[in-house]
C-alpha positions in Angstrom: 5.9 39.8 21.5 9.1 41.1 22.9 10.8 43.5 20.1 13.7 41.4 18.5 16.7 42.1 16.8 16.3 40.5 13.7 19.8 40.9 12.9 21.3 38.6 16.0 21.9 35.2 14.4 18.6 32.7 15.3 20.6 30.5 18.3 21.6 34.2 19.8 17.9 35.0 20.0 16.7 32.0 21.1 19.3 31.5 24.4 17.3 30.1 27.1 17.6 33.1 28.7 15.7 35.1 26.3 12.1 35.8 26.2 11.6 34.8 23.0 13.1 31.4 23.8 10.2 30.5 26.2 7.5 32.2 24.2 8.1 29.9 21.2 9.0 27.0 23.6 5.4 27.6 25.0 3.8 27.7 21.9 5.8 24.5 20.3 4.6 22.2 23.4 1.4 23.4 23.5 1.0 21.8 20.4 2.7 18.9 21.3 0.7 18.2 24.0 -2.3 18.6 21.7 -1.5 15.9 19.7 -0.6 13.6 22.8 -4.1 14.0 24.5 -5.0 12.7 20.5 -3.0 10.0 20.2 -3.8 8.8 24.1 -6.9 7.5 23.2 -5.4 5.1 21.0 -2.4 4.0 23.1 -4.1 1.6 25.6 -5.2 -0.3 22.2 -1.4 -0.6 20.9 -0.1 -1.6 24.1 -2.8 -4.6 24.2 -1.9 -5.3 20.4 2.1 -5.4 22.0 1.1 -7.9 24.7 -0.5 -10.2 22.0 2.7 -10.2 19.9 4.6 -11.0 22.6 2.1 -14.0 23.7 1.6 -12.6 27.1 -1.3 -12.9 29.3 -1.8 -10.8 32.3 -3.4 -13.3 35.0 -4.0 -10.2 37.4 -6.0 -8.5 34.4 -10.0 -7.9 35.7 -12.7 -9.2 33.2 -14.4 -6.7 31.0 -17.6 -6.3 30.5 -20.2 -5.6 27.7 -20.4 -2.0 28.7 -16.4 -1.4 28.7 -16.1 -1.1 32.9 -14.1 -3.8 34.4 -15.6 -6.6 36.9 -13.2 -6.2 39.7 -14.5 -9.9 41.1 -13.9 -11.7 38.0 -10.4 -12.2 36.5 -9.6 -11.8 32.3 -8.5 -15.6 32.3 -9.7 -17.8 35.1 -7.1 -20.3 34.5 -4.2 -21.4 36.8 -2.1 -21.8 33.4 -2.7 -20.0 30.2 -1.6 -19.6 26.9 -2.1 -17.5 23.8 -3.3 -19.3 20.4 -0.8 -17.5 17.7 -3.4 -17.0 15.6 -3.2 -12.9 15.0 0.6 -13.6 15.1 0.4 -15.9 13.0 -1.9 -13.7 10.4 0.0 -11.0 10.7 3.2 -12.9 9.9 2.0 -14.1 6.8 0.8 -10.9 5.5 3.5 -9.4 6.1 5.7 -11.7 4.2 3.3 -11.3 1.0 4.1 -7.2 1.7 7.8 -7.7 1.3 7.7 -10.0 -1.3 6.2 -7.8 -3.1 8.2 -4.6 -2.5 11.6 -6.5 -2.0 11.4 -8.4 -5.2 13.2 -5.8 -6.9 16.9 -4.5 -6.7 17.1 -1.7 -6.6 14.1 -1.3 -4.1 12.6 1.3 -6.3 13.3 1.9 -10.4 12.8 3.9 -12.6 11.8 4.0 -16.2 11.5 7.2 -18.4 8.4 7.9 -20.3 10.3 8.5 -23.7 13.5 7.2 -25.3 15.1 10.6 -24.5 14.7 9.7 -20.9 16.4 6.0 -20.1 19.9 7.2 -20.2 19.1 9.7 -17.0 16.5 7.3 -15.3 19.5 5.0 -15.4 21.6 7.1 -13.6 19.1 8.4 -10.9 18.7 4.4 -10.3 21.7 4.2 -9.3 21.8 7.2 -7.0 18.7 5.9 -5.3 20.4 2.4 -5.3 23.3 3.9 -2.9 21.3 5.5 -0.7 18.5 2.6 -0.6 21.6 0.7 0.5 23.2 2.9 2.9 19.7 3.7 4.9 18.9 0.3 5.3 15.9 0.8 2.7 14.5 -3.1 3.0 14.3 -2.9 7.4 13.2 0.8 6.9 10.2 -0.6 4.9 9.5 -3.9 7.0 9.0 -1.8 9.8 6.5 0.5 8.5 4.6 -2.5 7.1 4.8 -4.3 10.4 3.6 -0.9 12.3 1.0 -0.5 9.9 -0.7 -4.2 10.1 0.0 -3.9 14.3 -1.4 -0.8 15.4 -3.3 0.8 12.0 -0.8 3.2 11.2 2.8 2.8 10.3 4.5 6.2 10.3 8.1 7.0 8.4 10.7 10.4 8.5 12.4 10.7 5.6 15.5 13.5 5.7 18.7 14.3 4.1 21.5 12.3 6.4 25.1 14.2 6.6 27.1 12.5 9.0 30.2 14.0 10.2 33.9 13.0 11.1 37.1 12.5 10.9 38.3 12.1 6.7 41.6 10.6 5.8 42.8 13.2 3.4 46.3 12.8 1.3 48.7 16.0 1.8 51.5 16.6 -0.4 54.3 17.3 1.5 58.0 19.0 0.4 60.7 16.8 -0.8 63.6 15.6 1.8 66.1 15.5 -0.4 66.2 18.8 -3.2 65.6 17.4 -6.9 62.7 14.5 -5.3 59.7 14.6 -6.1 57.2 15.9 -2.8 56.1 13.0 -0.6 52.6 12.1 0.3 51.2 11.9 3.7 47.3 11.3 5.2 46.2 13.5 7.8 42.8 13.4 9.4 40.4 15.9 8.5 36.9 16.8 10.2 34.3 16.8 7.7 31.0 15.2 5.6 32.1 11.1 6.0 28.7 10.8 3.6 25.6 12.1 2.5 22.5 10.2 1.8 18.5 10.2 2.0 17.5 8.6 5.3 14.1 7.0 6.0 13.5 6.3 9.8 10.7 4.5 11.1 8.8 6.7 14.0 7.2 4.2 17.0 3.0 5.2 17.0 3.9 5.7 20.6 6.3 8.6 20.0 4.0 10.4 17.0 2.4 13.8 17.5 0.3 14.7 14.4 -2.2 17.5 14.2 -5.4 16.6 16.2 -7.4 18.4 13.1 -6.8 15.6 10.3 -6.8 12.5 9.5 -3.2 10.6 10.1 -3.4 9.7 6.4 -3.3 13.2 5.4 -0.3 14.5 7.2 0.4 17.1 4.5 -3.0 19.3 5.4 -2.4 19.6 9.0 -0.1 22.7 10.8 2.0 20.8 12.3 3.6 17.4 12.9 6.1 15.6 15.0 7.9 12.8 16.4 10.1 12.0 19.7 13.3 10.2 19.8 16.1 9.7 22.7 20.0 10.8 21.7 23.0 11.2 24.2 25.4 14.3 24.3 28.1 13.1 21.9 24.9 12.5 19.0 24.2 16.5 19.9 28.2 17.4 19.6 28.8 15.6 16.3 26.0 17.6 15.0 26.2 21.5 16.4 26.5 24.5 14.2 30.2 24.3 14.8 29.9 20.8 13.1 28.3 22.1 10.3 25.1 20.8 11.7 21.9 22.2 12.8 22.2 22.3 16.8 23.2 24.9 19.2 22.4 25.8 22.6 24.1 22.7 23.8 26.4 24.0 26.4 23.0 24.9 28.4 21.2 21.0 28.1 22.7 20.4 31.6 21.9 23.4 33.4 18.2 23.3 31.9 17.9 19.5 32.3 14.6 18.8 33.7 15.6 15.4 35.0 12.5 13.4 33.4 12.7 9.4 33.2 11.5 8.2 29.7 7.9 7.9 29.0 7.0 4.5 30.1 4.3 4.8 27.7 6.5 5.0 24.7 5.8 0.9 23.9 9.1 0.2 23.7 11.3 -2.0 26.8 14.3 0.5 26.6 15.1 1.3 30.3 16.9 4.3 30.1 17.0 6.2 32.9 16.8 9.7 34.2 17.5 11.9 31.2 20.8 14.4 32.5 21.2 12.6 35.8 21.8 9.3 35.4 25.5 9.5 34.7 27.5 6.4 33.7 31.3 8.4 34.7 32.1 12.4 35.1 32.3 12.4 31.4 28.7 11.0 30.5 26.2 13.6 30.1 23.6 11.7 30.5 20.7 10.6 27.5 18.1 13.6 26.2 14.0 13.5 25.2 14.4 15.5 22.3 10.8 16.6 20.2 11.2 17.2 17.0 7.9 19.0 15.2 7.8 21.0 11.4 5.4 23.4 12.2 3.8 25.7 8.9 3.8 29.6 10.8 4.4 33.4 9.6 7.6 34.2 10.8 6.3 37.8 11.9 4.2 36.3 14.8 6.5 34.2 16.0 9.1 36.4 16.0 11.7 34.6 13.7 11.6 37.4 10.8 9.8 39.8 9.0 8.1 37.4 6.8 4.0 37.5 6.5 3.8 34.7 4.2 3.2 30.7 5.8 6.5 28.5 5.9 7.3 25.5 7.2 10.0 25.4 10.2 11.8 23.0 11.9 12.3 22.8 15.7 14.0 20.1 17.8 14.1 21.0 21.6 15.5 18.7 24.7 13.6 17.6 28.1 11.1 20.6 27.3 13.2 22.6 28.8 15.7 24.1 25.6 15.4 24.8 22.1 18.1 23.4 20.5 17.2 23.8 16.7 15.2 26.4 14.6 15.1 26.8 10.4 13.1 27.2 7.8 12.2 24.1 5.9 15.8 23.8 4.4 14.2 21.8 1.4 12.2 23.2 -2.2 9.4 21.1 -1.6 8.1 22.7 1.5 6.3 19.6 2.5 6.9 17.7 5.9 8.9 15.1 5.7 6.4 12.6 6.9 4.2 9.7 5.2 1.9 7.7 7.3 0.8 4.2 5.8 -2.4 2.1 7.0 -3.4 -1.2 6.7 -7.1 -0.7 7.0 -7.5 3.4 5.9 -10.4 5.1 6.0 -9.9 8.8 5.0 -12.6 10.0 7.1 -11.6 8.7 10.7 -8.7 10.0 12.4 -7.0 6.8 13.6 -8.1 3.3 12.0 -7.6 0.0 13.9 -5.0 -2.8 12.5 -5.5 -6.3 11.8 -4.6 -7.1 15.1 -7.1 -5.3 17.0 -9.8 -6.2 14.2 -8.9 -10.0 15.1 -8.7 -9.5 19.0 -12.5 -10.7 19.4 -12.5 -14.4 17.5 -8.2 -13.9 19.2 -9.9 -13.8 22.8 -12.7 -16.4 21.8 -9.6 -18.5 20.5 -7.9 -18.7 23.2 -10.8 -19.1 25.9 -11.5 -22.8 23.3 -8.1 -24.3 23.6 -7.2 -23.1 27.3 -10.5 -24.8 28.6 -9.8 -27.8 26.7 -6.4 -28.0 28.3 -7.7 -27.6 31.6 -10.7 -30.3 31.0 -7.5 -32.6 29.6 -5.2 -31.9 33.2 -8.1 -32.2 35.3 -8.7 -36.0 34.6 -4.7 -36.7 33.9 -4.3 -35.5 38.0 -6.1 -38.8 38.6 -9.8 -37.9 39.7 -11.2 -40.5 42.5 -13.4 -41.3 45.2 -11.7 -43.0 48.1 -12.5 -43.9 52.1 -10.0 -42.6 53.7 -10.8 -44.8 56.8 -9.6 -47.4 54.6 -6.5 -46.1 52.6 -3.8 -44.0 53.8 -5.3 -40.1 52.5 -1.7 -38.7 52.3 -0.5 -41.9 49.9 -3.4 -40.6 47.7 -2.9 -36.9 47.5 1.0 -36.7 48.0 2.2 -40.1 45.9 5.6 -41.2 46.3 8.1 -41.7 43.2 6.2 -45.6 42.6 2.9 -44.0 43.8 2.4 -46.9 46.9 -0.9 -46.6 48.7 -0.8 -47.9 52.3 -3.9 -49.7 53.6 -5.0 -48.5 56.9 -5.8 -51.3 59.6 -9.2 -51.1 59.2 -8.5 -51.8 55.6 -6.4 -54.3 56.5 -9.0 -56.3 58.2 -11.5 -55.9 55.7 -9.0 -57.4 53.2 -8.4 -60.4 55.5 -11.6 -60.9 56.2 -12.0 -62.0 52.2 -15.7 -59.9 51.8 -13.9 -56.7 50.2 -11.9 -56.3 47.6 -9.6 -53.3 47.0 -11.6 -51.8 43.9 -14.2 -51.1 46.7 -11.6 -49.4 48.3 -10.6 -46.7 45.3 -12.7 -45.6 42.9 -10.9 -43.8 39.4 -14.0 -41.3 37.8 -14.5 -41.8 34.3 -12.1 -39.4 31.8 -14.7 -37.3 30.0 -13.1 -35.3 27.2 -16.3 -32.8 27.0 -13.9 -29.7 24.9 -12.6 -31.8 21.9 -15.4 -30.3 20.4 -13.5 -26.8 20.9 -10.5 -28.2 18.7 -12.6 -28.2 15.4 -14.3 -24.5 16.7 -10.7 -23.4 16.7 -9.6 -24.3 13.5 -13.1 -22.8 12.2 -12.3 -19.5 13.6 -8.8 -19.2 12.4 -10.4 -19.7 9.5 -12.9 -17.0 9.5 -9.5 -15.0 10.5 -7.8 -15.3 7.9 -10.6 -14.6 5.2 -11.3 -11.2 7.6 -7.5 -10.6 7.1 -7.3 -11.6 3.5 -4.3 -13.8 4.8 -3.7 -17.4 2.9 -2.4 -20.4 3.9 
């Protein structure tokens, strides 16, 4: 470790051109990067469960087979048309209706009641505090997106902060009297400053989640570190730098340090933003940043960041891996990071559970193979089946039918009809419509079913 002068304010000691800078920058991706090789394993699974939401089937998709590999001869859905049953859709709609039924009854979202007489006069008033900034954070979304992330992929994942947001305050300044004798006249000038200040819970995609590799998601609390990635532009950064009263610094060096990185296409999202500090809209567009932001329990003496020897949690946000851009202590009492992680199917001692999605995609896949097959057994016979002799009709009448579907007799034909021996029934022969799937119909509705009593899902 470099010696340090502890005295230098933190964003002077971490310039990018600093040692220290790149040592802790190692150190902080590292662990990242831990967490991402974790949270790979499972990402394939979400972006399946994503494609089923959306009712997409990928035609070009090879079959799998019992043993995982793929059968490179054999295609997922060997149908020329296909669609998707909305069974798990449909499941997971419901229960997610009964979730925010249940926690959106109430106004406000959450209440509180004292446990003696001596306490309802100030649980009153906290109520209210937590009813503005329910409001103002957008409590009831906040909390339909955790649920819905949490019945989709297994784990729904929230950050929940302290929001100041910054600008311009329309502030009344007494000003001297024109005339001597008046009274001062008023005037409003605009002053930067705190517009307002509230709790803030933001929902954090699966995709973009880096917890520690060592414990269970549902446990955030007794891992080392955790983390989440988000996407900001320039002017989010400015409104926010230590000048601003805000957290960031080292914001004059994002472009010179810009590593030029395109967003992770495997973030799950269908954002297309594009190269992060080069895609420019004008000259006065600095372009869109990847910033990581982990709390990560240390000793300040190995890191370098103090002369402390006792763990604490910090805070860290840097941009395109490439510059810190934020570094403090836990600025809250309860030392705890500020993440909760909520699953619809938990099990303490497995590191990721599935959600009711991927527990449905069997009897889903089953599903749909029963009502596409029945709907190809349907448009096989309604495209007019038939044996004909195409000495005797026309072939082209037959396979390409005009608007009133005429079929031409060929001269041969002709004859034979003239001849009064034949008639034209021996000419054309319709095959008999066998409906041999309707069976299938009744399977489906049994399986949906069985869905929703594995889901716990009611009509």
């Amino acid at each position: 470790m470099p010696e340090i002068d502890l005295d230098a304010p933190l964003s002077a000691r971490l310039d990018p051109s600093k040692a220290l800078h790149q040592e802790i920058l190692t150190k902080l991706t590292s662990r990242r990067d831990a967490a991402e090789s974790h949270t790979g394993s499972r990402k394939t699974q979400w972006r399946q469960t994503n494609n089923k939401m959306r009712m997409h089937i990928d035609l070009t998709k090879d079959a799998k087979k019992a043993d995982g590999s793929t059968d490179s001869d054999t295609k997922e859905m060997p149908f020329d048309r296909a669609i998707v049953v909305p069974a798990s859709y449909s499941i997971l709609r419901v229960l997610l209706t009964q979730l925010m039924s249940i926690f959106g009854s109430r106004e406000p979202l959450i209440q509180l009641r004292g446990r003696g007489p001596e306490d309802v006069e100030p649980a009153k008033v906290l109520e209210s505090m937590f009813g503005y900034d329910l409001t103002e954070m957008n409590a009831f979304g906040s909390l339909y997106a955790l649920c819905q992330d949490s019945l989709k992929f297994g784990c729904g994942i929230m950050y929940d902060s302290w929001h100041s947001e910054m600008g311009n305050n329309i502030v009344p300044v007494e000003k001297p009297a024109l005339i001597p004798g008046m009274p001062p006249s008023m005037a409003y000038e605009k002053q930067w400053g705190t517009v307002k200040e509230h709790n803030l819970w933001t929902p954090i995609n699966p995709f973009d989640f880096f917890p520690d590799p060592r414990v269970p998601v549902s446990a955030p609390q007794e891992g080392e570190f955790i983390g989440h990635r988000f996407y900001r532009g320039h002017m989010y950064l400015a409104e926010r730098a230590q000048n601003n009263e805000g957290p960031y610094f080292n914001i004059e060096h994002l472009r010179d340090h810009s590593s030029g990185k395109n967003r992770d296409e495997d973030d799950g999202t269908d954002l297309g933003i594009g190269g992060f500090g080069q895609v420019e809209i004008d000259e006065l567009d600095k372009g869109t940043y990847q910033l990581d932001h982990f709390q990560v329990k240390l000793i300040p003496a190995e890191w370098g960041l103090g002369i402390g020897t006792n763990p604490e949690i910090w805070w860290f946000t840097w941009a395109n891996d490439a510059v810190i851009i934020r570094a403090h202590p836990c600025p809250y009492d309860h030392q705890q990071f500020t993440y909760s992680v909520a699953e619809s199917d938990p099990d303490f001692h497995s590191a990721f559970n599935p959600g009711i999605v991927e527990s449905l995609d069997g009897l889903q896949r089953y599903i749909d193979w029963l009502y596409n097959s029945h709907l190809q057994n349907l448009m096989r016979h309604l495209n007019d089946a038939m044996i004909f002799a195409p000495a005797l009709v026309e072939e082209g009448d037959i396979t390409n039918p005009g608007a009133a579907r005429h079929v031409r007799l060929t001269q041969l034909g002709e004859e034979l009809i003239m001849s009064g021996g034949h008639g034209i029934e021996q000419f054309v022969h319709q095959l008999p419509v066998q409906d041999v799937t309707s069976p299938h119909l009744a399977a489906v509705g049994n399986l949906f079913q069985l869905a929703q009593r594995m889901s716990a899902a009611n009509d």
